[in-house]
ZASE-215921 format. One record per residue (C-alpha): residue number from 1; residue in one letter; x, y, z. Coordinates in steps of 0.25 Angstrom, whole numbers. Example, Ala and Ser with C-alpha at 12.3 -4.5 7.8 and 13.67 -1.06 7.14 Angstrom:
   num   residuo      px      py      pz
     1         A      49     -18      31
     2         S      55      -4      29
% end
This chain:
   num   residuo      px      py      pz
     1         X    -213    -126     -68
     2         X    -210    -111     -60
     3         X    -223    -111     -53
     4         X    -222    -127     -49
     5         X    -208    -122     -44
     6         X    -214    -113     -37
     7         X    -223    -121     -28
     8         X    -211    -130     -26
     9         X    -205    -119     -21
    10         X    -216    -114     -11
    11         X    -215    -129      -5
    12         X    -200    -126      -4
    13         X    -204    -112       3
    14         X    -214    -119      13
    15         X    -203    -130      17
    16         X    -193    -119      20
    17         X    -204    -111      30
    18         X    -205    -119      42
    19         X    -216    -117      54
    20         X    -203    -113      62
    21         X    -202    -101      54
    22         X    -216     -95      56
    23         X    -216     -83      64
    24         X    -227     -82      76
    25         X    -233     -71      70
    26         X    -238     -82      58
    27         X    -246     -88      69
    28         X    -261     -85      71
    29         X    -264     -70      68
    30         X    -277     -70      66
    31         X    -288     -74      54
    32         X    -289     -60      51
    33         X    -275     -55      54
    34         X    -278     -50      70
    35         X    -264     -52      74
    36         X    -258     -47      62
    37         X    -254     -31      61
    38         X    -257     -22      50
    39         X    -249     -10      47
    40         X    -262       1      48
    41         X    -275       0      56
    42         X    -284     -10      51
    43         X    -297      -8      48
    44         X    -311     -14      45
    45         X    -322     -13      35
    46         X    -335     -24      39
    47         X    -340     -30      28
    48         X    -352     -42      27
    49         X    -347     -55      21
    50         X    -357     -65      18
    51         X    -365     -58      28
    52         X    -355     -57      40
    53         X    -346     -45      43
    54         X    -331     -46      39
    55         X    -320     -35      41
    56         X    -311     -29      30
    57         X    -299     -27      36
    58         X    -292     -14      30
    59         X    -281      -3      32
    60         X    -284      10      27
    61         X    -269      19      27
    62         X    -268      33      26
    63         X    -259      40      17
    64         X    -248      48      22
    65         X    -251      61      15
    66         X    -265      55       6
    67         X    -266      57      -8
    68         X    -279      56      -9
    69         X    -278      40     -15
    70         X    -280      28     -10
    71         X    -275      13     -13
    72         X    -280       2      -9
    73         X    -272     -11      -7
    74         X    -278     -26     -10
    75         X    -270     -37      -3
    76         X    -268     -51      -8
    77         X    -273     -65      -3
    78         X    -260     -69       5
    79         X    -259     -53      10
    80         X    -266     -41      19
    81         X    -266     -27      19
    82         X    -254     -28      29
    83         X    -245     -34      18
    84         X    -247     -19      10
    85         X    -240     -12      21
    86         X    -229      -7      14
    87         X    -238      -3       2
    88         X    -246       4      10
    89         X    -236      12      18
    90         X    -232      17       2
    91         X    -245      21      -2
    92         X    -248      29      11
    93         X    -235      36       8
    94         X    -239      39      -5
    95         X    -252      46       0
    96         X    -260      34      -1
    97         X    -272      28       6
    98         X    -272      16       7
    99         X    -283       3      11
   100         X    -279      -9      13
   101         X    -289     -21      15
   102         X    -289     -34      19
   103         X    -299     -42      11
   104         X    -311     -50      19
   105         X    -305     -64      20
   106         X    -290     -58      23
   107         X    -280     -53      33
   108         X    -287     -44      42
   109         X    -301     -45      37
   110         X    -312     -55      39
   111         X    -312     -70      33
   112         X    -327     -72      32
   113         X    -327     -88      27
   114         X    -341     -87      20
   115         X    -336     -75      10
   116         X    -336     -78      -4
   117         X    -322     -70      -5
   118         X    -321     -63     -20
   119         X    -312     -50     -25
   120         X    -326     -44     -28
   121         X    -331     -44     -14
   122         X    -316     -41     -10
   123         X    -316     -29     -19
   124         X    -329     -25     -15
   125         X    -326     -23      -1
   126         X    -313     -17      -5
   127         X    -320      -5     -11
   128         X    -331      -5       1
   129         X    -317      -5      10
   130         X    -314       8       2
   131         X    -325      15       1
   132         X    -328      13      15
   133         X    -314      20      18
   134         X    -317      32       8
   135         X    -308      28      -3
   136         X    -317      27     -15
   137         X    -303      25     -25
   138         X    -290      19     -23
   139         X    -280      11     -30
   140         X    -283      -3     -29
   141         X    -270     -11     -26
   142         X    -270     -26     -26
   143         X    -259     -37     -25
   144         X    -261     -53     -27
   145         X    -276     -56     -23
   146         X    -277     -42     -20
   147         X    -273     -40     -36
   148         X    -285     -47     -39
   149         X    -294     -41     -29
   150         X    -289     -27     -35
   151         X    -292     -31     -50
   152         X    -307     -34     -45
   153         X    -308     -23     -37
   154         X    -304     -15     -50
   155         X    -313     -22     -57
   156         X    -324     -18     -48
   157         X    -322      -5     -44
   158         X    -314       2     -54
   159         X    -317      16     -48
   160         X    -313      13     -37
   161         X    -298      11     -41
   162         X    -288      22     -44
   163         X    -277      13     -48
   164         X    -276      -4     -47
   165         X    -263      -9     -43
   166         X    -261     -25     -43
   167         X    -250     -32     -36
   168         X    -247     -46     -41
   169         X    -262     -46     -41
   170         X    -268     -61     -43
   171         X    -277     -63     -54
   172         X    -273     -61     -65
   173         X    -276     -74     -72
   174         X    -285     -82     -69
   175         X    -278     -94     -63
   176         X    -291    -104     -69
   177         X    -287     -99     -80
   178         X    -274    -106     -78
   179         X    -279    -118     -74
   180         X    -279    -118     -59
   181         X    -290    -125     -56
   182         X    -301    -121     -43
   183         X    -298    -125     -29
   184         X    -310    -124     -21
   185         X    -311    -117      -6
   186         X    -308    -130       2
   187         X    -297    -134      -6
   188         X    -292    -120      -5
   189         X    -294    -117      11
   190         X    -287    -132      11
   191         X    -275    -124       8
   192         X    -276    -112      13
   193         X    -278    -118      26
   194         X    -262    -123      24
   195         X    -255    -110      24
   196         X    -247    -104      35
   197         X    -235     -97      36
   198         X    -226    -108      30
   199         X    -233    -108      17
   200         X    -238     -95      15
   201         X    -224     -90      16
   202         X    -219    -100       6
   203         X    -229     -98      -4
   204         X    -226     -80      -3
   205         X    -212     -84      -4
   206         X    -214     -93     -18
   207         X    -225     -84     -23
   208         X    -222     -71     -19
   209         X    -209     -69     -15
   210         X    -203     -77     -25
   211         X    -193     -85     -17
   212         X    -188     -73      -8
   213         X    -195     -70       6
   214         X    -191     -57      15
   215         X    -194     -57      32
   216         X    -204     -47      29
   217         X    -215     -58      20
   218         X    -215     -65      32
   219         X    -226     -54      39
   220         X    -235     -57      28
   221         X    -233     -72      29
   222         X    -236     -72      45
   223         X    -248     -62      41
   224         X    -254     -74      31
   225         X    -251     -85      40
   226         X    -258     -79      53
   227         X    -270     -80      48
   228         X    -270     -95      47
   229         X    -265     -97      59
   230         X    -276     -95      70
   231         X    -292    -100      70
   232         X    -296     -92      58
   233         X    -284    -101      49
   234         X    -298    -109      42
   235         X    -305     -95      39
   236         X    -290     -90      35
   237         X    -290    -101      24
   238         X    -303    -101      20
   239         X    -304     -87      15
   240         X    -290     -89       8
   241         X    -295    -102       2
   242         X    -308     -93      -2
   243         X    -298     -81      -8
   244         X    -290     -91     -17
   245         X    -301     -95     -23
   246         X    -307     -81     -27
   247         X    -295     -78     -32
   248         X    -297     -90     -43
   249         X    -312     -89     -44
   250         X    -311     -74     -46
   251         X    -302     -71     -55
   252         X    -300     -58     -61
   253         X    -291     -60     -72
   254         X    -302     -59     -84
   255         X    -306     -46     -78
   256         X    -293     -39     -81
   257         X    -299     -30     -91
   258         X    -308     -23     -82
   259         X    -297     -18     -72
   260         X    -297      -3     -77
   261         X    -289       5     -67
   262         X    -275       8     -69
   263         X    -268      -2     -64
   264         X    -254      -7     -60
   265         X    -250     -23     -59
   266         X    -239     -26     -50
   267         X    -232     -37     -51
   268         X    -221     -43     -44
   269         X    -212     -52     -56
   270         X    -209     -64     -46
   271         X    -223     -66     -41
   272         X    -226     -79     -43
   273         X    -241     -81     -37
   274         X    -251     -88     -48
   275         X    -264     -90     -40
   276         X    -266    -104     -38
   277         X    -253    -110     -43
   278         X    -250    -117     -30
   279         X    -263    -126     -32
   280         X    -262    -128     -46
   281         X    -256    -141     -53
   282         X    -242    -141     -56
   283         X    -245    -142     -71
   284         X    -251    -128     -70
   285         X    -244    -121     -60
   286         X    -233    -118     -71
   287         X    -243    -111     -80
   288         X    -251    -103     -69
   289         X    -245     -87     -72
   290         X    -240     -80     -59
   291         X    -244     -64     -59
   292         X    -231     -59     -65
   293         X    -236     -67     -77
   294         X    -249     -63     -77
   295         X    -245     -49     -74
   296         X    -244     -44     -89
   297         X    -255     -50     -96
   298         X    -266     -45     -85
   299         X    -261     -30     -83
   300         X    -262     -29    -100
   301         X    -278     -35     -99
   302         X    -281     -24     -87
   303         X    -285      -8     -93
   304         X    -275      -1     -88
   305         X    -264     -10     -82
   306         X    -247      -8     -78
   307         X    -240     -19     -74
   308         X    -228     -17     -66
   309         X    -217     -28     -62
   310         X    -209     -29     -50
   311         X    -199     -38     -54
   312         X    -193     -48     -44
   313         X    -204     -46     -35
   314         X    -216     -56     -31
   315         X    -231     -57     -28
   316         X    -228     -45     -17
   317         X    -221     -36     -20
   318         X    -227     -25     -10
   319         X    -222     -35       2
   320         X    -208     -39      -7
   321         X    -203     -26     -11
   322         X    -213     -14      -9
   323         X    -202      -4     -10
   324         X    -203      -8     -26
   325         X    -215     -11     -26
   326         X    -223       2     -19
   327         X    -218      11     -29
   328         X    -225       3     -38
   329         X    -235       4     -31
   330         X    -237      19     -29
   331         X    -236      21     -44
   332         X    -247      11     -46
   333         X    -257      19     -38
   334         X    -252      34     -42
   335         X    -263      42     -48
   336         X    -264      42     -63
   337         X    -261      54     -71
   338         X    -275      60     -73
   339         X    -277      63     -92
% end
């Protein structure tokens, strides 16, 4: 009955955010984000998707006095590199380097409609994005999506990370496994093609923020919304309706065992995302295990796995509270002491 609550209480959120309380800056900025700041220089790295050139968006931050390391930070599927802005300034304090993509399909960077879009080819062109910058190691920090991009990436190029630091990562069960059964692209873009600010806000304030919303989430919801907002809205929902099926077709969870760097998992205790559960039947939604659940089960199948709580936090705790959460943070990607 909790999670059938809970998307009663999304529908209570939606009808409490009127149109009259959208903000101008939610209006149209740009498919890929052209009117929307970041806090560091952006930059691009050309790829070829399905035979045409796209551009990875990225940042690439110097630390203030560099310890020689690198961290590399993986946003989630309802987030950008901006939304790390606070993580990042941190880092750099602490003598971190620190790259920040935007993944093709997202935020800054291209949205080609033909790409088959898979955590493979996205941790692919991660690591390309790295070595093309010179930074041939780095901790690999991932939250939501981003979690699950981090675990493949992991998986794939294990020398390529120092430590693997997940954030309320996705994916760790495998939602079929739960019964949620597929939905295919046009039923999938169907809704995706729904979402503005109204209903993006409601759904972070159910999911994520567990009932309490601040003025600053607000940035991050006008950020979202832009995109849907001008000509490029179809390709917008498209490539999101194309990345919520990745993440069910692509599931990572039965891999756990292979993730061998050290690794921290962070998890917020009031996060209460379960992949799919707002499409599922109202007989299984009940049963379907937000990431706090899942949290103790996966970290004990991975090699070498801490799992931290931040209690009375949700889904993002780097946006809700990083002044308890960066300390986490910086300890999850400290050097080990060398045997």
């Amino acid at each position: 009955m909790r999670n059938v609550k809970l998307l009663s209480a999304v529908a209570a959120a939606m009808a409490l955010i009127g149109a009259a309380d959208v903000p101008p800056m939610a209006r149209d900025l740009g498919a890929n984000l052209e009117r929307f700041d970041y806090p560091w220089p952006v930059q691009t790295m050309t790829v070829d998707i399905v035979g045409q050139p796209a551009r990875m968006a990225f940042m690439d931050v110097a630390a203030d006095r560099p310890n020689g390391r690198a961290v590399v930070l993986l946003h989630g599927k309802n987030f950008c590199g901006a939304t790390w802005e606070s993580s990042v300034r941190s880092l750099t304090r602490a003598g971190y380097r620190v790259l920040i993509p935007d993944q093709i399909g997202f935020c800054k960077s291209s949205k080609p409609r033909a790409a088959q879009y898979s955590f493979a080819m996205m941790a692919t062109l991660t690591r390309k994005l790295m070595e093309s910058r010179g930074i041939a190691r780095a901790s690999i920090v991932g939250h939501s999506m981003g979690g699950m991009l981090a675990m493949r990436f992991a998986i794939m190029f294990p020398d390529s990370v120092d430590r693997l630091v997940l954030v309320n990562p996705l994916g760790l069960k495998d939602s079929s496994e739960e019964g949620l059964g597929y939905a295919d692209i046009d039923t999938l873009w169907a809704g995706e093609r729904k979402a503005d600010f109204a209903s993006i806000k409601a759904y972070q304030l159910t999911n994520y923020y567990h009932g309490s919303w601040k003025p600053s989430y607000d940035r991050w919801v006008w950020m979202l919304a832009g995109m849907y907002q001008g000509t490029g809205r179809d390709t917008v929902a498209l490539v999101q309706a194309k990345a919520s099926e990745m993440i069910y077709t692509q599931p990572v969870a039965h891999e756990l065992e292979r993730i061998t760097p050290p690794t921290t998992l962070i998890v917020g205790t009031l996060d209460r995302t379960a992949f799919g559960r707002q499409r599922a039947p109202a007989s299984l939604q009940q049963f379907m295990e937000a990431i706090p659940h899942a949290a103790p089960a996966a970290a004990r199948r991975m090699k070498s796995a801490v799992l931290v709580r931040l209690d009375g936090l949700g889904h993002s705790p780097q946006i809700e509270a990083p002044e308890r959460f960066e300390p986490v943070l910086l300890n999850a990607v400290r050097p080990l002491p060398r045997r």
